[in-house]
N, C-alpha and C positions, 0 to 999 in steps of 0.2 A: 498428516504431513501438510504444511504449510504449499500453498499454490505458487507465493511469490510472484504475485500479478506484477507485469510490465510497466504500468503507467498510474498516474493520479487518477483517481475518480472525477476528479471535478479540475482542473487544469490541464489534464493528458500530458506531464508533466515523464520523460520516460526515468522507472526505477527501477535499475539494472540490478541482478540479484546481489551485485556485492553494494549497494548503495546503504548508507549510513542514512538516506533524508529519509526513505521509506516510512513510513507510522501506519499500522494497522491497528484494528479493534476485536474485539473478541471474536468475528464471524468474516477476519478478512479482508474487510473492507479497506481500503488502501488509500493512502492520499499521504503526498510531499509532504513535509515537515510547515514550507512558507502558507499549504492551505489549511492544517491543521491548525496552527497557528493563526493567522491573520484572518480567513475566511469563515472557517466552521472555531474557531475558538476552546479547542479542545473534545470537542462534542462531536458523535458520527454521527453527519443526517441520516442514516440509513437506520439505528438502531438504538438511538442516543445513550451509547456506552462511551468510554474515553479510547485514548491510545496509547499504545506505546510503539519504541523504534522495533522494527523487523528485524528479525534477525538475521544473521546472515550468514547462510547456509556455504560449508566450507567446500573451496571448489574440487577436491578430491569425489564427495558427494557430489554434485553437481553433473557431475557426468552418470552416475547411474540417476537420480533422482532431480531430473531438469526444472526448472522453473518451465512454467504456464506460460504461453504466448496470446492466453485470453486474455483479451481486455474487457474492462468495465470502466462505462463512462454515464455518468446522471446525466438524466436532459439537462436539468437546473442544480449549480449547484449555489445555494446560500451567498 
């Protein structure tokens, strides 16, 4: 089951589980749509896999299977 981490990796940007900007990559890793984009350029610094949008777990779920209050943030991001 998907973590649904809280914020950008590289912006700290917050992505609430029902967020549309969201983009993860195969392992997770998470980052707004504007650094995916404009920053890392489709590419994950952590794993150089690509992304896609999160999905977005429906809020009935939600309440037994809650999104992750862990965050992850790079020192540096690109």
């Amino acid at each position: 089951m998907l973590e649904l981490r809280p914020a950008c990796e590289c912006c700290g940007a917050e992505l609430p589980p029902d967020s549309s900007d969201a983009r993860i990559c195969t392992f997770e890793c998470t980052f707004c749509a504007r650094c995916v984009d404009v920053v890392l350029h489709g590419v994950c610094p952590n794993c150089g896999g690509d992304f896609q949008p999160r999905p977005i777990r429906p809020p009935a779920e939600l309440a037994t299977h809650p999104a992750t209050t862990r965050r992850v943030v790079r020192e540096r991001c690109p």
